[in-house]
DRENVO-641195 format. One record per residue (C-alpha): residue number from 1; z, x, y. Coordinates in pm, whole numbers, plus 32768, in hexadecimal, padded with zeros to 4 digits. Example, Ala and Ser with C-alpha at 12.3 -4.5 7.8 and 13.67 -1.06 7.14 Angstrom:
REM DRENVO-641195
(1; (830C; 84CE; 7E3E))
(2; (82CA; 8557; 7F96))
This chain:
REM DRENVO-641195
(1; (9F38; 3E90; FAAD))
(2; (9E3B; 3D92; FACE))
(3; (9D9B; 3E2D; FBFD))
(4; (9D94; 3F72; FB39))
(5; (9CF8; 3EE7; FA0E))
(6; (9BC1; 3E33; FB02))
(7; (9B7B; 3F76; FB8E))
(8; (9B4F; 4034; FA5B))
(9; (9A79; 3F1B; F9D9))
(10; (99B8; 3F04; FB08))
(11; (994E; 408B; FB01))
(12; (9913; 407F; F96D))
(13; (9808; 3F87; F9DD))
(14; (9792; 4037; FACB))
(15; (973E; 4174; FA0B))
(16; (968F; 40B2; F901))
(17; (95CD; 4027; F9EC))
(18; (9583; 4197; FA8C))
(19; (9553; 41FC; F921))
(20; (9467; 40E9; F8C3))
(21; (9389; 4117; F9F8))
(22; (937D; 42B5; F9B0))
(23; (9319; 426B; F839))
(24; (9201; 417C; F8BF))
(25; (918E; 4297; F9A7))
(26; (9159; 43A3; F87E))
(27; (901D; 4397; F7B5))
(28; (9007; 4304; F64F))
(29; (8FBB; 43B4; F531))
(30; (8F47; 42F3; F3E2))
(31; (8F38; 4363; F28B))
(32; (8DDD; 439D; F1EA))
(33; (8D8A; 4262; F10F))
(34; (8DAA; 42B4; EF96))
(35; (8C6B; 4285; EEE2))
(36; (8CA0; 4261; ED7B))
(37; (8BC6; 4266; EC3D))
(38; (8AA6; 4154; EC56))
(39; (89F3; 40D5; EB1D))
(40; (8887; 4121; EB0A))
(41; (87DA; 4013; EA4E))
(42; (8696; 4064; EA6C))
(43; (864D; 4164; E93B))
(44; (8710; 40B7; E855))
(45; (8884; 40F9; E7E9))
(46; (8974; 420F; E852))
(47; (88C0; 4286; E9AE))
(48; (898A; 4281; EAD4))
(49; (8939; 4307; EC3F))
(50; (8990; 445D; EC7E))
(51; (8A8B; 441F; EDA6))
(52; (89C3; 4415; EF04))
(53; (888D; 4448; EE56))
(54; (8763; 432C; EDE3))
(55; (8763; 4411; ECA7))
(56; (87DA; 435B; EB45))
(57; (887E; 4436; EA74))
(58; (88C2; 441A; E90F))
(59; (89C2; 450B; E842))
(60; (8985; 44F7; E6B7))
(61; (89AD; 45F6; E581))
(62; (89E4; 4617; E45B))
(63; (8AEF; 46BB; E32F))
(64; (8AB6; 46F6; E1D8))
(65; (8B51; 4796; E0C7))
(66; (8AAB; 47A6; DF70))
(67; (8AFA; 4856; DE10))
(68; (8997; 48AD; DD39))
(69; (898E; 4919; DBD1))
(70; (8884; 49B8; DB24))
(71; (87FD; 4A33; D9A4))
(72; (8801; 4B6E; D9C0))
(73; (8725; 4C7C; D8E1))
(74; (869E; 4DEF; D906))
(75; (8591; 4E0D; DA0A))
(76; (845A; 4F17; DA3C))
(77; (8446; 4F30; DBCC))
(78; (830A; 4F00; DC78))
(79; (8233; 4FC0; DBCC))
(80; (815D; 5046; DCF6))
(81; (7FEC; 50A9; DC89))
(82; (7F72; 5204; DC93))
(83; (8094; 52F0; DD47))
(84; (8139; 5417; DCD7))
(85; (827E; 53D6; DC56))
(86; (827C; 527F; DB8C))
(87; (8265; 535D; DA49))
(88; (8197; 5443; D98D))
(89; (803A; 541A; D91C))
(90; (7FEC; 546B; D7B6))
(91; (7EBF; 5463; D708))
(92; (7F02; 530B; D66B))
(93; (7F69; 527B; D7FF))
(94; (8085; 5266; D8E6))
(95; (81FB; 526D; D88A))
(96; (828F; 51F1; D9A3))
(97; (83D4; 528E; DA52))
(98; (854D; 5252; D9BA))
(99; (85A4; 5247; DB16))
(100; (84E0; 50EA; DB25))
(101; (8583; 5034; DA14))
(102; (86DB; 4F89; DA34))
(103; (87C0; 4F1D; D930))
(104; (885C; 4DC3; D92F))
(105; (89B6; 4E3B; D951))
(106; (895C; 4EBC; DAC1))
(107; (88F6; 4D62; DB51))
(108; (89DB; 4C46; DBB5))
(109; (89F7; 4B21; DAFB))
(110; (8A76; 4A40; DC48))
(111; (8AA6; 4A70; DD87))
(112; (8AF9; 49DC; DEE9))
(113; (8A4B; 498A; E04D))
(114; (8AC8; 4912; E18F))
(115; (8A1F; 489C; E29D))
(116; (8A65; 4855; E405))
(117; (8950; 47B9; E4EB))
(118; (8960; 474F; E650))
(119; (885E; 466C; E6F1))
(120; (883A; 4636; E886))
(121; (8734; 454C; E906))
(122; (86E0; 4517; EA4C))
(123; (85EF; 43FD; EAEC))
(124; (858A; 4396; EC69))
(125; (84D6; 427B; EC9B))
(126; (8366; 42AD; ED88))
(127; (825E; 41F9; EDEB))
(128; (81A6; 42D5; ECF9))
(129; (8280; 428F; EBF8))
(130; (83B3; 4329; EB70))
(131; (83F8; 44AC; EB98))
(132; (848B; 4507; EA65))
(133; (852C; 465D; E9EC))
(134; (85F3; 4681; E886))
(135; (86C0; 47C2; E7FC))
(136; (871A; 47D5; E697))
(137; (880C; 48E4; E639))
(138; (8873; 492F; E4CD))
(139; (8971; 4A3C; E442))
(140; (8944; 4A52; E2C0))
(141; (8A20; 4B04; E1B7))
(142; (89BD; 4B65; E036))
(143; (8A9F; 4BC9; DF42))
(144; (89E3; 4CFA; DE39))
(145; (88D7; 4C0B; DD8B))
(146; (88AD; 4B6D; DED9))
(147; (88A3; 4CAF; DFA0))
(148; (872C; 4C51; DFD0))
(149; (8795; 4B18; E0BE))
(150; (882A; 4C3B; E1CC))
(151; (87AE; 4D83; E1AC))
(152; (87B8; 4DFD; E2EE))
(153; (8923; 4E8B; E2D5))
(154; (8A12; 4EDF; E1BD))
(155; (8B89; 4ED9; E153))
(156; (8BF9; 4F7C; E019))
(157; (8AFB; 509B; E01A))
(158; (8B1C; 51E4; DF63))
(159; (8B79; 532B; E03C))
(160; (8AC5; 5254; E163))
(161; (8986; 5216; E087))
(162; (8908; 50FE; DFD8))
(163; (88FE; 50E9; DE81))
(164; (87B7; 5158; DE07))
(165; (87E4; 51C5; DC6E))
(166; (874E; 509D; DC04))
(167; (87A0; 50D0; DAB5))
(168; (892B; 50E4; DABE))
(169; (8970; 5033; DBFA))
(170; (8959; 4F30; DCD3))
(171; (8911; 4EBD; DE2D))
(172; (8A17; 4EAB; DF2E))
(173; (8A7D; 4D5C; E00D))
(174; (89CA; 4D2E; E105))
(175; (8995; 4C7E; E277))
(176; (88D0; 4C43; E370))
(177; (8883; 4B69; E4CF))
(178; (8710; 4AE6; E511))
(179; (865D; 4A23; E621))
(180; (860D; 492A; E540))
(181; (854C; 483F; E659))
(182; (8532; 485A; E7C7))
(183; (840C; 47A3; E87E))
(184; (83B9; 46DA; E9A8))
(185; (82E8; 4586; E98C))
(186; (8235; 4504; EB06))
(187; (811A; 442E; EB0A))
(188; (807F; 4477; E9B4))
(189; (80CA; 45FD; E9A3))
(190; (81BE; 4699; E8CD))
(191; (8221; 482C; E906))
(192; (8300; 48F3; E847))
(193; (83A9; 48E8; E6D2))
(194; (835A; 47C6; E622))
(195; (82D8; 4735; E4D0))
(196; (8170; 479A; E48D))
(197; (8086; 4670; E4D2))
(198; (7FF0; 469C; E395))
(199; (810B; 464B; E2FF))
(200; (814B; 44D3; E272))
(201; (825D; 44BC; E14C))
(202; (8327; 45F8; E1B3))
(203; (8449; 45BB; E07B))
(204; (84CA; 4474; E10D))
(205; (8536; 43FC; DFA7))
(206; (85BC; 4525; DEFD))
(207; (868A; 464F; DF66))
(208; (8631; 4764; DE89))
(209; (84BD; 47AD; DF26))
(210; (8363; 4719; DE8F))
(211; (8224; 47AC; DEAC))
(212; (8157; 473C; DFC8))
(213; (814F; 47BC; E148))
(214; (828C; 47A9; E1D3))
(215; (8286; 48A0; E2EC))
(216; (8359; 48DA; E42A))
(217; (827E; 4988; E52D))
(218; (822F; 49DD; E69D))
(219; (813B; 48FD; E723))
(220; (807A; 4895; E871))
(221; (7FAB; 4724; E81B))
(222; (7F75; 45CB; E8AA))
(223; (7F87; 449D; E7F8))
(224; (7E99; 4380; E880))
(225; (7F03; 421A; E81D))
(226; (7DB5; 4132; E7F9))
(227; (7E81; 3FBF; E7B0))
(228; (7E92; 3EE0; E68A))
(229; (7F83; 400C; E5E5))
(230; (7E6C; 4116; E5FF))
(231; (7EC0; 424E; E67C))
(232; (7E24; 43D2; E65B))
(233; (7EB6; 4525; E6D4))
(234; (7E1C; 4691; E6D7))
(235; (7EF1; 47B8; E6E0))
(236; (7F1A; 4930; E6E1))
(237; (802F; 49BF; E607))
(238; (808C; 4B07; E5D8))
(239; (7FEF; 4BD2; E4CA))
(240; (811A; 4C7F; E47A))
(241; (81E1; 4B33; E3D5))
(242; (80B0; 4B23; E300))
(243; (8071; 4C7A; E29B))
(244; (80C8; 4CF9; E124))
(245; (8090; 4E1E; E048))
(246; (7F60; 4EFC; E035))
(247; (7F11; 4F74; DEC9))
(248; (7E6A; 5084; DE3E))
(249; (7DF7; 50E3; DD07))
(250; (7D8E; 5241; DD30))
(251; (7E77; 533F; DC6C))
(252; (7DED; 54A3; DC0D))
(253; (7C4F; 5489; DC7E))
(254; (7BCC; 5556; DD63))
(255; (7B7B; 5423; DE53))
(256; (7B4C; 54E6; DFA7))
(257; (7A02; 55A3; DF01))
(258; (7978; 548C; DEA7))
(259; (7973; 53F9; E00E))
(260; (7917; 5542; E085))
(261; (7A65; 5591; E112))
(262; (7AD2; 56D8; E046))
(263; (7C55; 576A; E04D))
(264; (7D08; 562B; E03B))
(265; (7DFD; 55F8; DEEB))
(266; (7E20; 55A0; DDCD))
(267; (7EC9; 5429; DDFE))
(268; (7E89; 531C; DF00))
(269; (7F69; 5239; DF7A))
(270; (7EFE; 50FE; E076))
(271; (7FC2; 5081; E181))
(272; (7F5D; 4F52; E291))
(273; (7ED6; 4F9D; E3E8))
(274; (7F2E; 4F26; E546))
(275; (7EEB; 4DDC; E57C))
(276; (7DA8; 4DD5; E67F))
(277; (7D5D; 4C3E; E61E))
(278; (7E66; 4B5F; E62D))
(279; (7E8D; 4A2A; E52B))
(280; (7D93; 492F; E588))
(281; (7E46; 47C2; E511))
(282; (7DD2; 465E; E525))
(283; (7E37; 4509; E4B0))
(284; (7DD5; 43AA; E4B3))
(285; (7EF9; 4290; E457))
(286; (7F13; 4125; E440))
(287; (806F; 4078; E45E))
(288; (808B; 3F30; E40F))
(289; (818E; 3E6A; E39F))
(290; (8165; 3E89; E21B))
(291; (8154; 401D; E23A))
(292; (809E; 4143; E2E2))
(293; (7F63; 41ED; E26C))
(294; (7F0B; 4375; E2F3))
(295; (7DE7; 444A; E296))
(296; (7E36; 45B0; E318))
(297; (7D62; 46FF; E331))
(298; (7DAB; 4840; E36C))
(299; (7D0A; 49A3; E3D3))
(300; (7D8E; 4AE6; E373))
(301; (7D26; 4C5A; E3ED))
(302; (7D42; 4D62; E2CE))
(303; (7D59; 4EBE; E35F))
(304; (7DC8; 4FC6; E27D))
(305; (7DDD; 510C; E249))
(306; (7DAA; 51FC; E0E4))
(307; (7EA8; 5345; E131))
(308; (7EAD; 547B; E052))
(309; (800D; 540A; DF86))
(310; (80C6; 553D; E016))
(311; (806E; 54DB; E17E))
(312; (8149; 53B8; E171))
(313; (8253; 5450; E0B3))
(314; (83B4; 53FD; E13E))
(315; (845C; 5562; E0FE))
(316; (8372; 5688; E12B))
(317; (8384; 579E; E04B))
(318; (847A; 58DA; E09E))
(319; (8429; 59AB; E15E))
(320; (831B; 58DB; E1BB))
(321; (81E9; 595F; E1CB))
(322; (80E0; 5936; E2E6))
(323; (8030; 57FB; E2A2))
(324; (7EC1; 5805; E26B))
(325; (7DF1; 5731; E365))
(326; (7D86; 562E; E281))
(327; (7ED6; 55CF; E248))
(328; (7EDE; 5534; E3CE))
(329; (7DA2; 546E; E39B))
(330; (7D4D; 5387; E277))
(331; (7C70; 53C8; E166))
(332; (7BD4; 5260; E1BE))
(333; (7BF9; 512D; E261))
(334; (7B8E; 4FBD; E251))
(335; (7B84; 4EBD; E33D))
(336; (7B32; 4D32; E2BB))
(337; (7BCF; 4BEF; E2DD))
(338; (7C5C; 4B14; E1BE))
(339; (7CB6; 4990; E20E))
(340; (7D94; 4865; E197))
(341; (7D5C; 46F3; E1A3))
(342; (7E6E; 45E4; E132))
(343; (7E69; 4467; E0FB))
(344; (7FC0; 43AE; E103))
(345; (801E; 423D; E0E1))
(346; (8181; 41CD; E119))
(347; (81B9; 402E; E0A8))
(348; (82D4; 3F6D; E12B))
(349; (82E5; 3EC8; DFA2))
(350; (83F7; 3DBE; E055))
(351; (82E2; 3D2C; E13B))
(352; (81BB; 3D4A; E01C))
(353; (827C; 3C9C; DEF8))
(354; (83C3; 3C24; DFA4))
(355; (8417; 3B41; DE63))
(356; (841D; 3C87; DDA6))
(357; (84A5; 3D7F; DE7C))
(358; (85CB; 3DB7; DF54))
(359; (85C0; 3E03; E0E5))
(360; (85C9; 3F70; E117))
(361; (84DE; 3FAD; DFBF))
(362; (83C9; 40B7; E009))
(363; (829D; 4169; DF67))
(364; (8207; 42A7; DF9C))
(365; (80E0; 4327; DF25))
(366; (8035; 4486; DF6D))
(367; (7F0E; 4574; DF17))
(368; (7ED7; 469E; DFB4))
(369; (7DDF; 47BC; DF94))
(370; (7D8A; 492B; E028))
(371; (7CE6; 4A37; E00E))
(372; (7D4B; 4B6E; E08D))
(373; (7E75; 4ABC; E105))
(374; (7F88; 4AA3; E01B))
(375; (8093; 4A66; E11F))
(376; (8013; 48FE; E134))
(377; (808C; 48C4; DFC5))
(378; (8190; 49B2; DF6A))
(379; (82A7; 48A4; E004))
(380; (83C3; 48CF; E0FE))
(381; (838E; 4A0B; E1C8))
(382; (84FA; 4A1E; E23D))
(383; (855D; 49D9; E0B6))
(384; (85E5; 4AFC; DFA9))
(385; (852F; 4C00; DFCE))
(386; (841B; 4C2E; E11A))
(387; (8404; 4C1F; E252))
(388; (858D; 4C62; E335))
(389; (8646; 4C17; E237))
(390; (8610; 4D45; E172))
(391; (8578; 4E79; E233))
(392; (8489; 4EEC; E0FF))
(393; (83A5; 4DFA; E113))
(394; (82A4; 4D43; E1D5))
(395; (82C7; 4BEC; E251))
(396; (8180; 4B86; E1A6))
(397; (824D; 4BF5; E077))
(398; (8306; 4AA3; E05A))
(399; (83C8; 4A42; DF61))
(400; (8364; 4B99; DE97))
(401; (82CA; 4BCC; DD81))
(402; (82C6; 4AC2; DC71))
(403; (8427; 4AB2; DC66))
(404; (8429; 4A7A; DAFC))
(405; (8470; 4BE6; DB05))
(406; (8577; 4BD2; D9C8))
(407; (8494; 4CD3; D92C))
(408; (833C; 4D9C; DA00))
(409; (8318; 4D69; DB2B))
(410; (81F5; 4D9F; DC0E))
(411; (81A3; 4D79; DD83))
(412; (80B3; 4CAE; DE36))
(413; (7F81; 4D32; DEFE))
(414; (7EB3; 4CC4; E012))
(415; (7D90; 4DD0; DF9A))
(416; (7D96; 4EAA; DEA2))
(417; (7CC6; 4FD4; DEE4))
(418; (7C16; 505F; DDB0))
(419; (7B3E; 5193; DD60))
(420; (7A15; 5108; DDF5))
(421; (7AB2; 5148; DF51))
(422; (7AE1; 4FFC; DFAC))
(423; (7BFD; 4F03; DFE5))
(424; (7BD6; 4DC6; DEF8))
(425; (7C69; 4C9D; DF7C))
(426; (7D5A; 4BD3; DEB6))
(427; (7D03; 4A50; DE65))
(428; (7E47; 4976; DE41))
(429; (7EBB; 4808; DE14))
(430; (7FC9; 473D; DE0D))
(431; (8017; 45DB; DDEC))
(432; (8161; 44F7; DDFA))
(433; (8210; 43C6; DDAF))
(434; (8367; 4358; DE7D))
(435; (8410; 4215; DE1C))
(436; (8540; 4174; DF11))
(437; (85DE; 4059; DE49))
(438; (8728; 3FB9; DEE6))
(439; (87DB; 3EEB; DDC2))
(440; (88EE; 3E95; DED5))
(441; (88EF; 3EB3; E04C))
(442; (89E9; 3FFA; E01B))
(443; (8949; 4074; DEBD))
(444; (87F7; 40FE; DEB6))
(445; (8720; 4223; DDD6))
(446; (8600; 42E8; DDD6))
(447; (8502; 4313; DCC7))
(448; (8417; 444E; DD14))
(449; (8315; 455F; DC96))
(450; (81F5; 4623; DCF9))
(451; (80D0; 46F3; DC3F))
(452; (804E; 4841; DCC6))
(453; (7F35; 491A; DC4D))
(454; (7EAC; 4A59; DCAC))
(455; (7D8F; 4AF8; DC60))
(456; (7CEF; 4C48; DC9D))
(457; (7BA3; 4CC8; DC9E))
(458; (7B4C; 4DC3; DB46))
(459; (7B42; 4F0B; DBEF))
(460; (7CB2; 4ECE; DCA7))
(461; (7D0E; 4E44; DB07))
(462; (7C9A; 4F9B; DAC2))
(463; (7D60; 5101; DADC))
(464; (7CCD; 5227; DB32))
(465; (7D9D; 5383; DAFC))
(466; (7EFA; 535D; DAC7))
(467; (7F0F; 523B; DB4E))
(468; (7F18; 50DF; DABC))
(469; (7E40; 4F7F; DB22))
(470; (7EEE; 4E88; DBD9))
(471; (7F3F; 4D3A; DB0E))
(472; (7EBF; 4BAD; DB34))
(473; (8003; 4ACF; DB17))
(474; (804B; 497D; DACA))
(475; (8184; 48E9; DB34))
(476; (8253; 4797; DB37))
(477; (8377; 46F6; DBD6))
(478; (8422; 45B7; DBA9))
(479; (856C; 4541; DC0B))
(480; (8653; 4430; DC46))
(481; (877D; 43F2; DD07))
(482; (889E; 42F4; DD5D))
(483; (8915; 42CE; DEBC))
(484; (8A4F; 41FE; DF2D))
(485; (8A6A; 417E; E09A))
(486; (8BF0; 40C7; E0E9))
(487; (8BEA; 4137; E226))
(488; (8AB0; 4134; E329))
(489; (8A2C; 42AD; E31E))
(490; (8B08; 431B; E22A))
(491; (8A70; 434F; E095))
(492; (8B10; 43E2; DF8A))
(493; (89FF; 4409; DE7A))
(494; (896A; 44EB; DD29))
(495; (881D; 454F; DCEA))
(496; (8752; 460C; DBA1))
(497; (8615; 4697; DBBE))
(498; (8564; 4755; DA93))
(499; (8473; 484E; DB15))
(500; (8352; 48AF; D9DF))
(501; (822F; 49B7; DA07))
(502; (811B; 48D5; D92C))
(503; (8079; 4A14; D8F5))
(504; (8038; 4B73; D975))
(505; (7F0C; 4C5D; D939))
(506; (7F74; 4D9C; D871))
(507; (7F6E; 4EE8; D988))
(508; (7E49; 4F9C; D925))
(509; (7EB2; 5114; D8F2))
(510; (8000; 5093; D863))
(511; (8061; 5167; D756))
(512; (8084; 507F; D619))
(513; (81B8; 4FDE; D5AF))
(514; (81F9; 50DA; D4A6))
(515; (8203; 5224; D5B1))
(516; (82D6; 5151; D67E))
(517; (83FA; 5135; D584))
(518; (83DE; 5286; D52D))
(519; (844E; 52BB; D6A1))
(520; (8558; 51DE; D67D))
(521; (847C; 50D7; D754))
(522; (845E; 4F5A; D6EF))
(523; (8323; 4ECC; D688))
(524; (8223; 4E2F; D7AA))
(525; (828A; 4CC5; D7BF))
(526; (8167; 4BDC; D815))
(527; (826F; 4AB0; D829))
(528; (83A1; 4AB6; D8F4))
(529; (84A4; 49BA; D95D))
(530; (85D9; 496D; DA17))
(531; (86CA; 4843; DA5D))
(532; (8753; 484C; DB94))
(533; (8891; 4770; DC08))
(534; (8901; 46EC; DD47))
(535; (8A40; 463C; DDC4))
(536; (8A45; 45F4; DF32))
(537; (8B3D; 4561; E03B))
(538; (8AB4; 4556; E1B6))
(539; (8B1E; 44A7; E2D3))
(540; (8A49; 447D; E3F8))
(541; (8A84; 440B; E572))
């Protein structure tokens, strides 16, 4: 048995060893290396490299929720000058259209939005400097009184229209998904969708909009920095985030005759051109370590056309009838530039007067005028009521109207062309105030307002046919609001802002107060206001 149990040991060692030397003999195969996630601390925090790349990558966003209640009254509807339509003209002046004025009981007092943003930016490091490009994607919903914050898409329409009585009822939810920013930064040059660099305070304080530029465009510039904290950039945006309403002002008047152009109507309506120019922008800024100071100006091409009213009619009449030539070419058109210019100071009050102030406390202060150019004051052009968020408008349109619109309300013109065949340019201003005050590390509010005026020149004040003039405004915002902070990026806050037209020119042509009741219209209001409420939870990453 012994014997028996040496030999079988003897061959078991003998084919490991064959074994062994046959493994040796085949070739090796190693698994790849796993690389894993590496910090990138060169841009600051939350970059990491993009696995077997030298590109940093950082992931951020952004969700909000927020309810909004409003006072609520009747409202007259853009009354828009000189068209066939907006009422009937009698020999004592217009009475406006029913179909313009809404009762109270058809707008919301409250309302909800949501928000969901997501942020990528990328950087690689050069020996020209960092190669930077950043996307900014935002998907917005408004519920009824906030239907103007997505308006490119509806829910709860009618028989697959929109609500459009806008005396008996109101306007459907509503939402929508914008580019909000996507641009690429190398050596000094910026391309793509950015903030306008004639922009300075852009509503860092407040959330409800201020007047003031505060525009999102496409741009192509270069920023040159000069040392010591002084820095300049020139750019060319696109007209069309810039562009708002063309007015007119001539109703029945035989207006083709008298430019020697016979057989066009009765009515003129005036729309913008193609842009040919685009927005010429420049700024010079100071940083330092007490604040920033900017002075910005701005170029702006007005090209419009004056169109025979039933030319740019949406529905033709049926059966339509041939058109007559004049209705393919305008009666006139003008061609002029208007400008902008803006001064802004921001102060870092916790480095000027650190006895009095706490870190984090900041001023803003703003004054801004145009002429021909009211996109550079009307406020926010992604905000209630212009530009993709609501299809009707133009982005030069901004933040609408005065928005004090409990009452009359009127739009806001670039030009205004007038019976003298020629487009006058608006002149605008606006100024503002912002106040950041942090009482604790996680409590902190905002104390706001702004002024805007515009004014227009007699003959576009002026109504000629059945038309009526246009109107000079004067309008005021201040607000306030409350923001707590327990967790980094996360605030749960209120804010009020009371919205007041100062003042507002009485529409020459109106019909008088009097012939307005009769119709069962309200009485022209020369002061409006509205309080608007905010309560806001957001969470960003």
């Amino acid at each position: 048995m012994s014997v028996f149990n040496g030999i079988l040991l003897g061959c078991g060692a003998a084919l490991a060893s064959v074994a062994a030397a046959c493994a040796a003999e085949l070739p090796s195969r190693q698994a790849a290396p796993i690389e894993y996630v590496r910090i990138c601390d060169a841009y600051g925090d939350g970059f990491f490299y993009i696995p077997g790349t030298d590109t940093c990558l950082r992931v951020g966003g952004l969700a909000l929720g927020e309810v909004r209640t409003y006072s609520v009254s009747y409202r007259m509807a853009n009354l828009v000058m000189g068209q066939p339509g907006i009422g009937v003209k009698t020999a004592l002046g217009l009475i406006p259209s029913s179909l313009i004025y809404g009762n109270a009981t058809g707008g919301s007092n409250t309302g909800f939005v949501a928000l969901g943003r997501i942020e990528l930016d990328a950087r690689t490091a050069s020996e020209l400097g960092a190669l930077r490009a950043f996307v900014r994607l935002e998907s917005q919903f408004g519920s009824e009184t906030n239907a103007a914050l997505g308006a490119l898409s509806g829910i709860g329409n009618f028989y697959g229209q929109f609500y459009n009585n806008n005396t008996a009822l109101f306007s459907p939810s509503r939402e929508t998904t914008i580019l909000n920013k996507a641009f690429i930064q190398f050596a000094g040059l910026t391309a793509g969708r950015v903030q306008s660099f004639f922009d300075f305070y852009a509503d860092q304080a407040n959330w409800e909009a201020l007047r003031g530029s505060n525009a999102t465009v496409a741009a192509l510039a270069y920023t040159q920095t000069f040392g010591e904290g002084f820095s300049g950039a020139l750019s060319i945006e696109d007209n069309a985030s810039r562009r708002d309403f063309i007015g007119s002002t001539i109703g029945n008047f035989d207006f083709g005759a008298s430019i020697g152009k016979p057989g066009f109507g009765a009515s003129y309506a005036a729309v913008p051109g193609g842009s040919r120019v685009p927005e010429i922008v420049g700024n010079l800024r100071l940083d330092q370590g007490w604040g920033a100071l900017q002075v910005s100006a701005a170029a702006h091409q007005l090209r419009t056309s004056l169109y025979d009213f039933a030319a740019l009619a949406v529905t033709p009449a049926i059966p339509a009838p041939p058109l007559p030539s004049a209705y393919a070419f305008p009666a006139a058109t003008s061609q002029e530039h208007g400008f902008a210019a803006q001064l802004g100071g921001q102060f870092n009050l916790d480095k000027v007067a650190p006895q009095l102030f706490s870190p984090g406390d900041k001023l803003w202060l703003q004054a801004t005028y145009e002429e021909g150019a009211t996109g550079y004051v009307t406020g926010n052009n992604l905000s209630f009521s212009g530009g993709a968020v609501n299809g009707n408008d133009f982005y030069g349109y901004g933040n609408g109207g005065v928005k004090a619109g409990n009452g009359w309300d009127f739009r806001i013109y670039d030009c205004v062309w007038t019976a003298f065949g020629h487009c006058d340019k608006s002149q605008g201003w606006a100024v503002l105030a912002a106040l950041r005050h942090y009482w604790l590390p996680t409590l902190s509010s905002g104390l706001f307002g702004s002024y805007m005026g515009l004014r227009y020149s007699g003959a576009a004040l002026a109504a000629v046919g059945n038309g009526v003039g246009v109107v000079n405004t004067d309008e005021v915002r201040i607000g306030s609001n409350l923001v707590w902070t327990p967790i980094k990026n996360f605030d749960f806050g209120g804010e009020v802002m009371y919205l007041r037209d100062l003042h507002r020119s009485r529409p020459i042509g109106l019909a008088p107060d009097p012939v307005l009741n009769s119709a069962g219209l309200p009485s022209w209001k020369s002061i409006n206001s509205t309080v608007e409420g905010r309560v806001r939870v957001q969470r960003a990453f």
